[in-house]
C-alpha positions in Angstrom: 15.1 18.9 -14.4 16.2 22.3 -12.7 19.3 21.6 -10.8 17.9 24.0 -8.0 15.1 22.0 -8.1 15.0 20.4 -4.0 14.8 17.0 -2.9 11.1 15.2 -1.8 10.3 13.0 0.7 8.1 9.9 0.6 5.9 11.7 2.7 5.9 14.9 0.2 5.8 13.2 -3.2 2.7 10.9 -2.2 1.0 14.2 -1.1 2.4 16.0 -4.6 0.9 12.9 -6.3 -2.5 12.4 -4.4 -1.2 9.1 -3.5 -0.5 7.6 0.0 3.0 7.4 1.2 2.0 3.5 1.3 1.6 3.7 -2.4 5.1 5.1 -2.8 6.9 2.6 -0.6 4.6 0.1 -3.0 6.6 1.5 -6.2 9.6 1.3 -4.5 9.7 -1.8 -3.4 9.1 -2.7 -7.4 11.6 -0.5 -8.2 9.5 1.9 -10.8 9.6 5.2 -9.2 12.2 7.1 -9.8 14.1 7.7 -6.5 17.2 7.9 -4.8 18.3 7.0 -1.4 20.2 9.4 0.8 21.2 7.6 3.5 18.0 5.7 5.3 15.7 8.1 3.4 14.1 8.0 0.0 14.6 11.7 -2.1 12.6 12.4 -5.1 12.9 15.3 -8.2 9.0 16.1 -8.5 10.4 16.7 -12.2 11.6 13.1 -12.7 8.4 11.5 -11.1 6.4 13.5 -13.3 7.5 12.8 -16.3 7.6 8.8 -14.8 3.8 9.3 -14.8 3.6 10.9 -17.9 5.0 8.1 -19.4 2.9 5.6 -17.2 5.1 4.7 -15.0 2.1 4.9 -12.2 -0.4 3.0 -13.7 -1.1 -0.4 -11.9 -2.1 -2.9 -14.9 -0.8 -0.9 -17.7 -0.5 -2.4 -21.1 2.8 -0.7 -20.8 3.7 -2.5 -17.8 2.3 -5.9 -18.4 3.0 -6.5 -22.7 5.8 -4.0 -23.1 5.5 -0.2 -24.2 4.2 -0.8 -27.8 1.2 -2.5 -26.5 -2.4 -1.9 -26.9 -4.9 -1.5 -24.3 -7.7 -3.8 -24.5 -10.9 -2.7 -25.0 -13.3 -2.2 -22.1 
């Protein structure tokens, strides 16, 4: 993370991740995305929620999220 890297909002990481800000109060409210709260307000490090997707952090019924990260993916 670059420490002059600025603070999102909800508002600005939905739109950095195509995702509603809906979506993002969604992952908040299970705790996945990384975030922290200023106040009343949610902030974000695009850097930090990148790499969270990266690592599938975003996905809804993940392998990862369901059967723990070694798990496969069944096939379709």
């Amino acid at each position: 993370m670059n420490e002059s890297e600025r603070w999102l909002s909800v508002e600005e990481i939905g739109a950095h991740l195509g995702v509603s800000k809906e979506t993002v109060y969604r992952w908040l409210e299970k705790k996945k995305i990384p975030a922290r709260r200023v106040g009343r307000l949610w902030k974000f490090k695009a850097s930090e929620v990148d790499q969270w997707v990266s690592d599938g952090g975003a996905e809804e019924n993940s392998a990862h999220n369901e059967r723990g990260k070694n798990a496969q993916r069944d096939p379709i």
